[in-house]
Backbone as CSV, one residue per row, in Angstrom:
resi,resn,N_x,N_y,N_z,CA_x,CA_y,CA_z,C_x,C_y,C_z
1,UNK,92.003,72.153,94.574,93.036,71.241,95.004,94.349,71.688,94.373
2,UNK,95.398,71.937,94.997,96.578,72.451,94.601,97.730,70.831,94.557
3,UNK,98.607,70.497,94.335,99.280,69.527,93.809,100.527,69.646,94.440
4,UNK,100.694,70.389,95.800,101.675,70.538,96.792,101.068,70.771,98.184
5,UNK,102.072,70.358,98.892,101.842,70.379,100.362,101.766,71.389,101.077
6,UNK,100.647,71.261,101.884,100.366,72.713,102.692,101.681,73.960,102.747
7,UNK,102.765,72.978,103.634,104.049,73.770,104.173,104.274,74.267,102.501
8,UNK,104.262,74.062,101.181,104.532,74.798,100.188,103.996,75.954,100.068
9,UNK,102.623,75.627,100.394,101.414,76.958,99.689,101.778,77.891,100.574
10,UNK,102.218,77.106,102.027,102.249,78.314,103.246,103.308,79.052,102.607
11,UNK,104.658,78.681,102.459,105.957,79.329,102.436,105.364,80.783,101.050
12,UNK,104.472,80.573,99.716,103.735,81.747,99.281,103.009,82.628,100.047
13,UNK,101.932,82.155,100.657,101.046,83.449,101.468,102.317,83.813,102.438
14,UNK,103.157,83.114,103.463,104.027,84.004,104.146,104.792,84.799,103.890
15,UNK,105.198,84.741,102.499,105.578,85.461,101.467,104.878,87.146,101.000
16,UNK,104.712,87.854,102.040,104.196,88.896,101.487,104.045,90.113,99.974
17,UNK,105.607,89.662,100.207,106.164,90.496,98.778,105.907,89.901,97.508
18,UNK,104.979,88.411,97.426,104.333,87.908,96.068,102.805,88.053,95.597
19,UNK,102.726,89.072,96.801,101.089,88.743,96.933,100.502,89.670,95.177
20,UNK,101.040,90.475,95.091,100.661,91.083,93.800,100.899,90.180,92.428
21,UNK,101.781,89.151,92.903,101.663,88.120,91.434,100.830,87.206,91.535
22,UNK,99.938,86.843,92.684,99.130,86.050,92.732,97.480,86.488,93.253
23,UNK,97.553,87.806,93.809,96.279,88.063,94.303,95.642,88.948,93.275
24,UNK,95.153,88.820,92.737,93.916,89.429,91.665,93.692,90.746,92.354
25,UNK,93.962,92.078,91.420,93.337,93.039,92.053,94.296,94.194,92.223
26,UNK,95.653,92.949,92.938,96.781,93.915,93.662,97.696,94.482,92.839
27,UNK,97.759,95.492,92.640,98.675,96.069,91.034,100.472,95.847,91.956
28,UNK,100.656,96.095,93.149,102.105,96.837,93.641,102.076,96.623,94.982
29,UNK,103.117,95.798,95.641,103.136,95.785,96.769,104.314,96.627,97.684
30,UNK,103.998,97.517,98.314,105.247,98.685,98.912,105.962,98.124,99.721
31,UNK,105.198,97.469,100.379,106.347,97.360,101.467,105.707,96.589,102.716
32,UNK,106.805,94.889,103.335,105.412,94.468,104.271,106.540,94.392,105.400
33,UNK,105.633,94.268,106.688,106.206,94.318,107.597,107.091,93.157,108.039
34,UNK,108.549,93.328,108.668,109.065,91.835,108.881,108.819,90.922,109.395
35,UNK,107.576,91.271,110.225,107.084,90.252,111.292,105.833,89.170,110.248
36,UNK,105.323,89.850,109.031,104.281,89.199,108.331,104.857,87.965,108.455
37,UNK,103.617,86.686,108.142,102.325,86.775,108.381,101.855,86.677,110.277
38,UNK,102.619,87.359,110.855,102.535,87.602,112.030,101.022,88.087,112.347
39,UNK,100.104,87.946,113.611,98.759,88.417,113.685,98.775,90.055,114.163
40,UNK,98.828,91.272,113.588,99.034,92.650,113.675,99.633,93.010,112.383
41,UNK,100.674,91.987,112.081,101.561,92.671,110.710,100.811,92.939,109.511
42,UNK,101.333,94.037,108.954,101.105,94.655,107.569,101.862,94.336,106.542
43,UNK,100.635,94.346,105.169,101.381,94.555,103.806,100.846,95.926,103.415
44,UNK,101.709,96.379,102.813,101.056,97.904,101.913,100.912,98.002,100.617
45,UNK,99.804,98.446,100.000,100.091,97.324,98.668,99.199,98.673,97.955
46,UNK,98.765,98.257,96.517,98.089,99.170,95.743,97.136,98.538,95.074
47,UNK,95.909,98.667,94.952,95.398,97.632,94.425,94.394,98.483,92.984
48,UNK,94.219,97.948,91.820,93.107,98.566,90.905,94.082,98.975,89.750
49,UNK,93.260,99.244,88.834,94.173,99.756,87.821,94.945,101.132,87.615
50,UNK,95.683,101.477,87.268,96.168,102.946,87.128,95.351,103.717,86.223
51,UNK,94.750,105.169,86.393,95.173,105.810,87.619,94.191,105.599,88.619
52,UNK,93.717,104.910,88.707,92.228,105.035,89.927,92.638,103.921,90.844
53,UNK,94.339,103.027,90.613,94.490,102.371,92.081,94.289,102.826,93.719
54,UNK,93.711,102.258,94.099,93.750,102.798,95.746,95.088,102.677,96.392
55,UNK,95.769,103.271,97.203,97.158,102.726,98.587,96.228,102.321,99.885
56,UNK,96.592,101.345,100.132,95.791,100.921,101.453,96.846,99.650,102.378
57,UNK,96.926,99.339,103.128,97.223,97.985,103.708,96.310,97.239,103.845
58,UNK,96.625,95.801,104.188,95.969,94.237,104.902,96.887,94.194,106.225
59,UNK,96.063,93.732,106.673,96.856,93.353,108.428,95.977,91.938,108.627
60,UNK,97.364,91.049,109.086,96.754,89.890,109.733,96.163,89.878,111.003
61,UNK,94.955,89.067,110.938,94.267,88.828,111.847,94.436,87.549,112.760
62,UNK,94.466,86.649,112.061,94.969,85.192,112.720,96.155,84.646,111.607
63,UNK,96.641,83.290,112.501,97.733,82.839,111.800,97.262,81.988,112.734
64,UNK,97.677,80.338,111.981,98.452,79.242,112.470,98.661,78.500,110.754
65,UNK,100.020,78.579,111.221,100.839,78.339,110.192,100.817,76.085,110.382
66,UNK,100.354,75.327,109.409,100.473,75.863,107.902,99.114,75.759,107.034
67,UNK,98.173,76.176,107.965,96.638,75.751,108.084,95.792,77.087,107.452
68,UNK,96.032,78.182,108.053,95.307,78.967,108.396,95.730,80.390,108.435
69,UNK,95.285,81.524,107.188,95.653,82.373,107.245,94.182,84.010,107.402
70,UNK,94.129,84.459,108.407,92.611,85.717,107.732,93.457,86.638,107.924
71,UNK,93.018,87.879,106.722,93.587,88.941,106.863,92.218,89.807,106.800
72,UNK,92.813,91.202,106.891,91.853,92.244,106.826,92.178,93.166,105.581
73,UNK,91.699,92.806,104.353,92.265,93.562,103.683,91.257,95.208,103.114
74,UNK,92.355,96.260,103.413,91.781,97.662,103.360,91.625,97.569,101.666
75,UNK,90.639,98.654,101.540,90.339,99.188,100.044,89.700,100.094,99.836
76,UNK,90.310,100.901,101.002,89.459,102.777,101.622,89.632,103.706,100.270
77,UNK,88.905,104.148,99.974,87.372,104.702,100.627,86.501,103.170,100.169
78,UNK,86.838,102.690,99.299,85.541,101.387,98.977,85.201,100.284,99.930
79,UNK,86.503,100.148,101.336,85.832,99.397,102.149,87.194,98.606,102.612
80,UNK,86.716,97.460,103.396,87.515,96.534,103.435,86.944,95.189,103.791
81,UNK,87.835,94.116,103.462,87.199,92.800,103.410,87.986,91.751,104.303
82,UNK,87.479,90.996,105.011,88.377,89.964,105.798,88.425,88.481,104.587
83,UNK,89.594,88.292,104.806,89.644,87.226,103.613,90.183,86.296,104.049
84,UNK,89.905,84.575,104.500,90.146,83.576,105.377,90.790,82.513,104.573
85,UNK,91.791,82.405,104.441,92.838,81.181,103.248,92.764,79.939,104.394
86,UNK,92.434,78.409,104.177,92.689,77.351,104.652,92.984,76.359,104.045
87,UNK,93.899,75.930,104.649,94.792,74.695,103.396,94.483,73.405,104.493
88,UNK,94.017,72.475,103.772,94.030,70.733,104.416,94.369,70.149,103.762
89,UNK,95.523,69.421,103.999,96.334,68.361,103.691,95.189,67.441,103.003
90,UNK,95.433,66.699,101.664,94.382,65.840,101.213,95.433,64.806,100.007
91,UNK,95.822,63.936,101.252,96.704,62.559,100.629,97.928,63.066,100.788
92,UNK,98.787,62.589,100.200,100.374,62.707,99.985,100.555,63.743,98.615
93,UNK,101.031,64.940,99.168,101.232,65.712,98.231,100.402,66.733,97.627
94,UNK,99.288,66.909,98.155,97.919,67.308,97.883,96.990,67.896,99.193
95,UNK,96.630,69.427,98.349,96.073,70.140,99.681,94.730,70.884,99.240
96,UNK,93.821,70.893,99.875,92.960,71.338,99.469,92.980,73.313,100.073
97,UNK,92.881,74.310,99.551,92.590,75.355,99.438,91.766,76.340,99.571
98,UNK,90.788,76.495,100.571,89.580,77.333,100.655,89.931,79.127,100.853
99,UNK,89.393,79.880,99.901,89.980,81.212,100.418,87.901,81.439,100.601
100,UNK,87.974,82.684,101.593,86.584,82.709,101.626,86.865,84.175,101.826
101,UNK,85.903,85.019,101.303,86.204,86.234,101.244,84.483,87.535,100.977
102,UNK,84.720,88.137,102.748,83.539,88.849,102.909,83.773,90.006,103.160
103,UNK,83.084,91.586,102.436,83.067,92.644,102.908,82.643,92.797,104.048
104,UNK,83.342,93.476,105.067,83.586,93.534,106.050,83.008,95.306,106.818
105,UNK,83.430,96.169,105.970,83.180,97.791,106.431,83.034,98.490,104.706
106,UNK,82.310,99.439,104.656,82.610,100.375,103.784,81.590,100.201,103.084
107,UNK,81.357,100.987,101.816,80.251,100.700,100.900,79.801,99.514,100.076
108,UNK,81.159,98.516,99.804,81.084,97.305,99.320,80.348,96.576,100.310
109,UNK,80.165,96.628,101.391,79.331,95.944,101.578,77.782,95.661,102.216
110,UNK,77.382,96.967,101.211,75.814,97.728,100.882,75.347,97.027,99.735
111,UNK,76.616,96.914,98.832,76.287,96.850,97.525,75.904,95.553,97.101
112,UNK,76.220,94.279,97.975,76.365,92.863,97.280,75.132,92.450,96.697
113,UNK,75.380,91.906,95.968,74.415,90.930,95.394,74.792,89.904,94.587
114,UNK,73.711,89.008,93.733,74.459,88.587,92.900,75.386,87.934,91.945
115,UNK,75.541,89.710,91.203,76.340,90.230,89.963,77.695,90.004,90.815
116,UNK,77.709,90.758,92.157,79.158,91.166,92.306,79.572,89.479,93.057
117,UNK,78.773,89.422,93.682,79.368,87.380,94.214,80.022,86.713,92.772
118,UNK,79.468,86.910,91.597,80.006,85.900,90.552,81.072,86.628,90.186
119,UNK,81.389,87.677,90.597,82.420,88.499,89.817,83.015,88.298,90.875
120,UNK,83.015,88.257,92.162,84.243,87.788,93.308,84.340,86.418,93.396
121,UNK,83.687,85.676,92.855,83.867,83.797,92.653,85.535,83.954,91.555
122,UNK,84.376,84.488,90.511,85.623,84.502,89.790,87.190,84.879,89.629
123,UNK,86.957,85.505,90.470,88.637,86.927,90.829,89.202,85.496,91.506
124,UNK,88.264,85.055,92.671,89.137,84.403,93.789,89.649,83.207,92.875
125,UNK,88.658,82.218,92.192,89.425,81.759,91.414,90.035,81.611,90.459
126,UNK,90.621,82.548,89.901,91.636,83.074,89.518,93.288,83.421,90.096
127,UNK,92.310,83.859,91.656,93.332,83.867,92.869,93.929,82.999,93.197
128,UNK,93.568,81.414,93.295,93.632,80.656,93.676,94.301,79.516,92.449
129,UNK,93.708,79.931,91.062,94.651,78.904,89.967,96.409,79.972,89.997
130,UNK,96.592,81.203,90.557,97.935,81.839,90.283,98.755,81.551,91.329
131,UNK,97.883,80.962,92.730,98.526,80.832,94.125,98.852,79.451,93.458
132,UNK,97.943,78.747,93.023,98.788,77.126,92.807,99.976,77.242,92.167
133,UNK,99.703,78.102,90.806,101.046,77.606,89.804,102.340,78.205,90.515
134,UNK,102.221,79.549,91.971,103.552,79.516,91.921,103.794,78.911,93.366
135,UNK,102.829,77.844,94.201,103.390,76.828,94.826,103.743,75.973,93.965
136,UNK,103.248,75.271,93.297,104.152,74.566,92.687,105.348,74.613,92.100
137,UNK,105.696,75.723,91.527,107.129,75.644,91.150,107.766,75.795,92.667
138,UNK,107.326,76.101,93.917,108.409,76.141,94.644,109.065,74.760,94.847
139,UNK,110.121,74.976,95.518,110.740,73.858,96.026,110.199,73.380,97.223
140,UNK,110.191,72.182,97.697,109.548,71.474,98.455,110.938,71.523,99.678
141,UNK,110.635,70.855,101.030,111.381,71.107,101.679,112.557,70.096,101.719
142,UNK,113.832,70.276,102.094,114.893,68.985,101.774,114.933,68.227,102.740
């Protein structure tokens, strides 16, 4: 449960160029397309630690804004994962948050079990306490 209104959390994920301060994983984001979170548009991003980060993009898959975001996020050669963000309004001021997140192509997703589910529980929420704190500082709408 995040402590702001959907249209807040949205105005972050539409936000491409924050995704590395809030998405676990993402070291550097290069460069996103102007149309993001448009359904085709790209972010280009870097994800892992240095030196063994990967360069890969995410491309959106669906959008309806201020509900509903899946992307496809690349992590070639290790794979890629579709990752489904949904925000529901829950009372005045208050939204509930589901990110759901499945390997999709590549070797990651040979490998699951698990070890690696509790270790992607955890990332996401993690993902998800860094997406709150910087909806909340945003400003709300006037």
């Amino acid at each position: 449960m995040i402590e702001a209104p959907p249209e807040q959390i949205w105005a972050v994920l539409a936000d491409g160029w924050t995704y590395s301060d809030w998405v676990v994983g993402t070291a550097h984001v290069r460069n996103v397309d102007d149309a993001w979170p448009r359904v085709g548009s790209q972010l280009h991003h870097r994800a892992g630690p240095w030196p063994l980060s990967l360069q890969d993009s995410s491309t959106v898959l669906g959008c309806e804004p201020p509900h509903k975001l899946i992307v496809r996020a690349g992590l070639w050669p290790a794979g890629e994962a579709i990752v489904v963000f949904t925000l529901e309004q829950v009372g005045e001021g208050r939204t509930r948050v589901r990110l759901g997140e499945d390997f999709a192509a590549g070797p990651l997703r040979w490998v699951r079990n698990k070890v690696n589910d509790l270790v992607l529980h955890q990332r996401n929420k993690e993902t998800l306490a860094r997406l709150s704190d910087i909806a909340r500082r945003q400003k709300g709408p006037e």
